[in-house]
Each structure stands twice: as C-alpha cells, then as structure tokens.
Wavefront OBJ file of the C-alpha trace (Angstrom):
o trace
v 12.110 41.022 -4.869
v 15.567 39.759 -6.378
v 16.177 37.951 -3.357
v 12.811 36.339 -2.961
v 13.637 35.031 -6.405
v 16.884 33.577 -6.103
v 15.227 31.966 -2.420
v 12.349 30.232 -4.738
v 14.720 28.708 -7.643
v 17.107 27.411 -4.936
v 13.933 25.778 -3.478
v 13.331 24.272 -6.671
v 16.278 22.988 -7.082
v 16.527 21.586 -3.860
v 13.209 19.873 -4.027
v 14.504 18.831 -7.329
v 17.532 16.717 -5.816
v 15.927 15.513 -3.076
v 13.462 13.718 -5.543
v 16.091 12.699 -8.348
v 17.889 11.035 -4.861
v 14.316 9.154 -4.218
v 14.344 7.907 -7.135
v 17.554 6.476 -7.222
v 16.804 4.890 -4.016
v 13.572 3.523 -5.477
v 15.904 1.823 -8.160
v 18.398 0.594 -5.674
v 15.235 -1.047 -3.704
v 13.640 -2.656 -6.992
v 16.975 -4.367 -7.717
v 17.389 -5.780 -4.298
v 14.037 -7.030 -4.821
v 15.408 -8.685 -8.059
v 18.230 -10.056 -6.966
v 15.588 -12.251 -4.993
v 14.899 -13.908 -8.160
v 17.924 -13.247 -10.069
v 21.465 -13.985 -10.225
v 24.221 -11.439 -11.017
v 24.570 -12.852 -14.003
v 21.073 -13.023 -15.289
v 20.436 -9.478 -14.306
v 23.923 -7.680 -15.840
v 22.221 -9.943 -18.974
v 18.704 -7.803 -18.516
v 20.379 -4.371 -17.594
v 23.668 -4.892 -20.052
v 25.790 -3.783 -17.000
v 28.740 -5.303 -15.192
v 28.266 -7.619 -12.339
v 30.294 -5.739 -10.482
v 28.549 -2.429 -10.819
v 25.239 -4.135 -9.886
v 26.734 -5.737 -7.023
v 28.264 -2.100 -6.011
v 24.466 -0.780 -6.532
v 22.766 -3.675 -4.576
v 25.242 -3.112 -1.430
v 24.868 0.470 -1.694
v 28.394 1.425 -2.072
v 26.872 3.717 -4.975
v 24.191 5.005 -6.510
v 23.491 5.469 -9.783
v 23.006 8.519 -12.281
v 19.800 9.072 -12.777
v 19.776 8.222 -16.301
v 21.114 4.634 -15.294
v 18.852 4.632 -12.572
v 15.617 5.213 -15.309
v 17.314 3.066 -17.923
v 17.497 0.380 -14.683
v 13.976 0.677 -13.208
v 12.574 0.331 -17.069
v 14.170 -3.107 -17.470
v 13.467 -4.320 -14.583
v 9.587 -3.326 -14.715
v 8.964 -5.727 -17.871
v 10.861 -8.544 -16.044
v 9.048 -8.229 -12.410
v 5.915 -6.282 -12.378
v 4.204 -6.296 -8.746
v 0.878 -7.412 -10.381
v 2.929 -10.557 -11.126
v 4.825 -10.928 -7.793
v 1.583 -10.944 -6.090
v -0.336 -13.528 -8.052
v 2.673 -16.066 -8.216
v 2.021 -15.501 -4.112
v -1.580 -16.041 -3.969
v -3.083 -19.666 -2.917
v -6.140 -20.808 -2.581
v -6.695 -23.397 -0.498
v -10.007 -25.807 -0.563
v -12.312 -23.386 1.625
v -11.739 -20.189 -0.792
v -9.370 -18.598 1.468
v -5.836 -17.239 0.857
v -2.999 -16.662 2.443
v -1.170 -13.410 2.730
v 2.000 -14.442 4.867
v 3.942 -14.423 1.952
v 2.867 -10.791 1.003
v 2.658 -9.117 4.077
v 5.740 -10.562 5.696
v 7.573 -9.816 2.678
v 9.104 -5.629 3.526
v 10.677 -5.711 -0.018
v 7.774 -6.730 -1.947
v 5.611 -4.026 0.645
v 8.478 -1.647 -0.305
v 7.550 -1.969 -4.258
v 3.970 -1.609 -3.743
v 4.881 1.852 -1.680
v 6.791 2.849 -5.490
v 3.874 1.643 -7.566
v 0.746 3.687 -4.530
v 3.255 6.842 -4.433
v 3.337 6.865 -8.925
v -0.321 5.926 -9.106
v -1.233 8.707 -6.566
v 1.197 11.462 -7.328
v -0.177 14.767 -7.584
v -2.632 14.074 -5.012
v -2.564 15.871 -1.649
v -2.473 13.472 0.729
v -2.058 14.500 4.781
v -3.187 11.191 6.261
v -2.850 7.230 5.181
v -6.106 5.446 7.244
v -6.110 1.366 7.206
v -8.035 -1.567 9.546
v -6.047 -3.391 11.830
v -4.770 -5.684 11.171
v -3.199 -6.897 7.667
v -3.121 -3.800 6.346
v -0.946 -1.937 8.600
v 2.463 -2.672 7.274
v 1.426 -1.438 3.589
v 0.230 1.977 5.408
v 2.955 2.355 7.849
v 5.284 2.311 5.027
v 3.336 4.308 2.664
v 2.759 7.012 5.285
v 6.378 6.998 6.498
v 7.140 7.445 2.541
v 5.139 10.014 1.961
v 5.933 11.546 5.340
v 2.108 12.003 6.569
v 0.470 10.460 9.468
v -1.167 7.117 10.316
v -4.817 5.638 10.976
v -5.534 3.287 12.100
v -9.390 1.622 12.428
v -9.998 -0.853 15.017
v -12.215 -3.217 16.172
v -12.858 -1.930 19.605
v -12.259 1.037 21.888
v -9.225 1.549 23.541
v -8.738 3.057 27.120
v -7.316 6.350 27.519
v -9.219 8.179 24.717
v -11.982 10.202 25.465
v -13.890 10.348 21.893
v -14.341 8.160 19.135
v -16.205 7.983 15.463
v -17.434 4.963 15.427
v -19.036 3.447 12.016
v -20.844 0.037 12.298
v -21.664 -2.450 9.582
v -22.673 -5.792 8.909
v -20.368 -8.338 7.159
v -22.522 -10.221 4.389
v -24.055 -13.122 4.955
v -23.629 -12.174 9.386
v -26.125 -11.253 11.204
v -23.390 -9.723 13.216
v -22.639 -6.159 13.597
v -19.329 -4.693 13.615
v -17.734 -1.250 14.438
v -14.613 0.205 13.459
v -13.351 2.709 15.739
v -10.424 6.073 15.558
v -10.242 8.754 17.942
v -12.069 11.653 16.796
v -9.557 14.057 17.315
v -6.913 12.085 15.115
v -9.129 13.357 11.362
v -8.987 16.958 11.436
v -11.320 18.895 8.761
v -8.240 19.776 6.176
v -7.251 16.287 5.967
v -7.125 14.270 2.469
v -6.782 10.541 3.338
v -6.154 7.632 1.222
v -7.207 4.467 2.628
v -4.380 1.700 2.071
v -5.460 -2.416 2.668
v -3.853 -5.543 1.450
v -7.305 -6.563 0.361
v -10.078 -5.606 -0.789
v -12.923 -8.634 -0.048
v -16.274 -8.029 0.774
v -15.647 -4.122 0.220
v -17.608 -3.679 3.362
v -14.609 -2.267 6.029
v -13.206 0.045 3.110
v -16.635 1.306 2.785
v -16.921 1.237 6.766
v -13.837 3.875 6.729
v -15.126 5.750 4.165
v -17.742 6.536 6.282
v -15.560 7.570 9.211
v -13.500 10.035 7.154
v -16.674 11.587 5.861
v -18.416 11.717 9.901
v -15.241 13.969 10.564
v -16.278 16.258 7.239
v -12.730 15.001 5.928
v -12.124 14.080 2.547
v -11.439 10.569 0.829
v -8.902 10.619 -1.760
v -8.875 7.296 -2.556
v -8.662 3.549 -1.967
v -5.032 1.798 -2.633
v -5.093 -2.298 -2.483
v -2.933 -4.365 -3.234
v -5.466 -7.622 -3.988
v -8.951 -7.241 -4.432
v -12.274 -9.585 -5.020
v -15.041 -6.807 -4.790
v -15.799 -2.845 -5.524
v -15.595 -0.695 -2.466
v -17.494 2.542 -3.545
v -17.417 5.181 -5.861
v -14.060 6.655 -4.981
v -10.800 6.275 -7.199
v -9.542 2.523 -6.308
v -6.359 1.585 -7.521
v -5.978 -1.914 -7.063
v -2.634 -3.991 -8.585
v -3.795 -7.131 -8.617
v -7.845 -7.725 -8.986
v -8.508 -11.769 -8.667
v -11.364 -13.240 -9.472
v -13.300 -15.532 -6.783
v -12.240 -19.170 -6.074
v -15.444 -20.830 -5.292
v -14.617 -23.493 -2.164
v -15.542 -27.228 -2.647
v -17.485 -28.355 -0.148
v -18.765 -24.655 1.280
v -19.958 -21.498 0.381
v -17.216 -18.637 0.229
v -16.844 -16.345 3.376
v -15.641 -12.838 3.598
v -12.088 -12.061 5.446
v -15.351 -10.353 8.297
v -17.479 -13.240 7.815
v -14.632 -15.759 9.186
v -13.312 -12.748 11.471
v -17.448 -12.962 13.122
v -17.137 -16.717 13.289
v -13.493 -17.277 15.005
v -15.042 -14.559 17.292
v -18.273 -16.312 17.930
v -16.259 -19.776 18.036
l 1 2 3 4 5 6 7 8 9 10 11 12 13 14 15 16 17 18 19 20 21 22 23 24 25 26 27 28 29 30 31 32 33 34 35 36 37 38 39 40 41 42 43 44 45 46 47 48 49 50 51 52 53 54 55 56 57 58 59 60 61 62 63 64 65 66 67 68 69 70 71 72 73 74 75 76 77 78 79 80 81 82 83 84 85 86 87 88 89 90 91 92 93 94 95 96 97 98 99 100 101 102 103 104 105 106 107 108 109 110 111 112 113 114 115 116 117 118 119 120 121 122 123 124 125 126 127 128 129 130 131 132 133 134 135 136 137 138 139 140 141 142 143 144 145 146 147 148 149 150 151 152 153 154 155 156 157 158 159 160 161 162 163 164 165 166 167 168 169 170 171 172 173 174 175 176 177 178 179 180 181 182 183 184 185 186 187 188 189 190 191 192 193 194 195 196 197 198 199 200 201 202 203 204 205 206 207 208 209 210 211 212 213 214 215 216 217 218 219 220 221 222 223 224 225 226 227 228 229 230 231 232 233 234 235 236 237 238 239 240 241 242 243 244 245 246 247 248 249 250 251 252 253 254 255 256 257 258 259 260 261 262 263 264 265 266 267
C-alpha cells in the first residue's frame, strides 16, 4: 500500500509540471502574439520587465517562472483580448459577407483561441474535437492536437474507400436545397464526448447538422466552441468569443455562409 502511495503523489506531481510547463508555453505564445503589435519597448513598459528578458522569452532561450509567467499572461490579457483581435479583423463588405483570411490564416491568433477553448472548457472530458470542412479545420486541428484527442471531420460528400457513413441532411435557410454532412460511422464510438469547434457560427444550421450526427452514433455533445458567431445553434453550452451582430447588405438580402455555398454550387 506504501508503495502505491508514493506511485500516486509522484503522478501528481508529474502531472503537476507538465501543466505549470503548458502554461509557461501558453505565455511564451501570447507574447509572440504581442510582439505583433508591440515593440520591445512598449511591452517591457506593460510587463515592467527588461527588453532583454522579453526578447530572451520571445526567442525561447528561456522560460519563465511561473509566477512571471501569471504576472505576464495577466498584463497582457487587458492589453489584447482575442474578442478584440477578432473584431479589429472582421469586414464587411457591401453584400453582408466577411472575410476570414485574416483569422484563419493567422496560426498565432488560432493558437490564442486554442488558450482561451482549452480555459473555457477545462474540466470537461473531451475524447474527440468534430468540425465541417472547410474553415473550421485549422481551429480543430489545433485544439485537438492541444488537447491530445482525435479529429472529425464533417464533409460535404462521401469519400471512396469507406464502407459506412452517418449521414445528417438539412436545408440551408432560404434554399430549397438539401445538404448532407457526412463522417464514417466507425470514427464516433459510444464513450466519446465531442466538442464541436467552427470559426463561425452563421445560420446555426451545420452546427446543428453535427449535433445530430454525434447523437445518430448515441455519442455525447459537450459543447459548441466558435470563434465568431451571428445565430444560436441549439441548446448545448456555446462558447462563442466574439458574437457580431448582422450587417444588413445594401442592395440584397443577407445569405448564409450554406446559402452562398448552394449558389456557387448551383452557379
């Protein structure tokens, strides 16, 4: 029994280090992020720490205690909060539409919404991360890497060389076109708990569309995680950073991310 105990505290404190080391890396990553938008200067100025010792940080040549590395990631959360990164991204343009380039293409900025989905869902048990091809898939890939779980992904149409799928079909509003999302029944096992990750949330009508999938395969849906969203997508814990409210287009009435997906389709 003696041993058994001194197995289990060494476990803990294992575990312990290898998440006080995360979190140091988180810091690192939030001040490369920052150095985007700040000079040496202006951040020792924010952090009241040498240049050099940031610079030292930033490179990676060290890390920091992980005192510092609170004392940093505090600071730096009043000066650069992700809900404010991702609206000084967002654009309109005359139609309604926006453009994600700049958030999707942007690994640093997907690297700080990974820190702010892994906080926001901590304590959950999570064994699979499920998304829609296609803009979502870099937020999941790194969020499921992170959390080191596997990957879903739901697409449009079957793919050769699987034998079995759950397929879930829905209508995009104002369509009278149906769509299916598709994943390979064997890929949601029975145990699994599987947050759904997108880069937005529009119509609500594909979240809701994977929903249904994960509940087909008697699976369980732990929650939504979005990084913008214009509608509700069901009655499951959303956590959304940024919610933006509708642009209504000039000469035209809005369209859903599916409605123009049906259209370039039918086109």
């Amino acid at each position: 029994m003696v041993a058994v105990a001194k197995v289990t505290i060494q476990e803990m404190k294992d575990t312990s280090r290898i998440l006080d080391l995360k979190y140091k890396l988180m810091t690192i990553e939030l001040l490369n992020l920052a150095k985007q938008r700040f000079t040496y200067r202006e951040l020792s100025a924010m952090v009241h720490l040498p240049e050099t010792v940031l610079s030292r940080y930033v490179k990676g040549h060290v890390l920091p205690t992980a005192q510092r590395a609170e004392e940093i990631n505090k600071t730096l959360q009043r000066y650069m909060s992700l809900d404010k990164e991702l609206l000084e991204r967002i654009r309109f343009d005359d139609g309604g539409y926006f453009d994600n380039t700049a958030i999707i293409g942007d690994t640093m900025l997907m690297e700080r919404a990974v820190q702010h989905a892994v906080g926001k869902f901590a304590g959950k048990r999570v064994t699979k991360i499920m998304t829609a091809a296609v803009d979502g898939i870099p937020l999941a890939t790194l969020l499921a890497h992170r959390l080191g779980v596997g990957l879903l992904v739901a697409k449009k149409a079957r793919e050769v060389g699987v034998r079995e799928f759950i397929e879930e079909i829905f209508v995009p509003p104002k369509t009278a076109v149906v769509l299916s999302l598709f994943v390979p029944r064997d890929a949601i096992k029975k145990t699994d708990c599987v947050l759904i990750v997108d880069d937005i949330i529009d119509s609500g009508e594909t979240q809701r569309a994977m929903m249904k999938i994960i509940q087909k395969a008697k699976a369980e849906v732990i929650g939504i995680y979005a990084l913008v969203s214009i509608e509700s997508a069901g009655n499951v814990p959303v956590e959304v950073v940024t919610p933006v409210i509708k642009k209504e287009p000039k000469e035209k009435e809005r369209e859903s991310r599916e409605t123009r997906e049906v259209r370039e389709i039918s086109a």
